[in-house]
N, C-alpha and C positions, 0 to 999 in steps of 0.2 A: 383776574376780573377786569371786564373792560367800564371805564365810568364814563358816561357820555358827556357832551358839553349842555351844559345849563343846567347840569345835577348840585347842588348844595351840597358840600362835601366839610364834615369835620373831622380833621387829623387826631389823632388818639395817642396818646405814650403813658410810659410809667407803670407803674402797678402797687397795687394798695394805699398808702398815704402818700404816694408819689404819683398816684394817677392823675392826668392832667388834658384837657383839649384845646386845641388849637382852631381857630374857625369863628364861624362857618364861612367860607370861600366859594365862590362862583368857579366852575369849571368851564374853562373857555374853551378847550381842543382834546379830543378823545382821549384816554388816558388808558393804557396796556398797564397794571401798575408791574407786572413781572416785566417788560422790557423797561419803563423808565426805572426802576431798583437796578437793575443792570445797566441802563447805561450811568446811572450817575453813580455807580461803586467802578466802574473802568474809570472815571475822569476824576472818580475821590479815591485814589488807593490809600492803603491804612499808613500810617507813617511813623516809622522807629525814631523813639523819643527817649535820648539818654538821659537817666537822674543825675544832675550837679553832683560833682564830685564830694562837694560840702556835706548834700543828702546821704549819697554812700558812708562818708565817713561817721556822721551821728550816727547813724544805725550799727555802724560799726562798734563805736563806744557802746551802744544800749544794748549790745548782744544780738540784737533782731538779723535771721537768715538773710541771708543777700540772695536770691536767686538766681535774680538777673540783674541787668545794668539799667533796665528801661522800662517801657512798655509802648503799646501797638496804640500811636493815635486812630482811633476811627472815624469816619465823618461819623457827624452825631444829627440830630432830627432837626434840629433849628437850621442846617447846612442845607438840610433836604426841601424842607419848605421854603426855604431864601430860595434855592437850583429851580425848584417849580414856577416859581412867582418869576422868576428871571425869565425862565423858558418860554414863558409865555401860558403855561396850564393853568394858572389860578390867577383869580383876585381877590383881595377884601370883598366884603358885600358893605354896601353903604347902610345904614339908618336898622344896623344890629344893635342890638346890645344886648345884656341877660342879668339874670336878677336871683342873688344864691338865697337859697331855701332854706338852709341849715343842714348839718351833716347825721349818718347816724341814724336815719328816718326821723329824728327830732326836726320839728315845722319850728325854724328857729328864721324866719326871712330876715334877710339885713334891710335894713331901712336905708334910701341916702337923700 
């Protein structure tokens, strides 16, 4: 999808009790989201993250399988919104703000 510039854009993650938004942002320059996803995983490759040797060993003591030695860092979303804002695609929007409801469809609004 292409998002044009001046579109109000809220970034999305997570899912279920982990769902969460990020925004709303001003779009300043045309946005391809399948070519900037591609170019910013060629300039984030994932990166092999060995577990302390300490780590290996407790698990060792606790019986727990070893698999591996490590795991695959990936850039993760807050990387990706920093990449944009850098890039120049987004900015804050000034004189936002928002005001929670309560969860659950319960009309629970926080007061401040």
């Amino acid at each position: 999808m292409i998002i044009q510039p001046g579109t109000t854009l809220t970034l999305e993650t997570g899912e279920y009790s982990d769902f969460t938004y990020v925004g709303p942002f001003l779009v300043l320059r045309t946005m391809d989201q399948a070519e900037l996803v591609g170019t910013f995983r060629e300039r984030h490759p994932p990166e092999w993250v060995p577990y302390l040797q300490s780590t290996l060993d407790n698990w060792k003591k606790m019986g727990w399988p070893q698999r591996d030695k490590g795991y695959w860092k990936q850039p993760d979303t807050n990387m990706f919104i920093a990449w944009l804002t850098k890039e120049g695609y987004i900015e804050d929007i000034e004189n936002h703000d928002s005001w929670y409801l309560g969860s659950y469809g319960r009309f629970e609004p926080q007061i401040v």
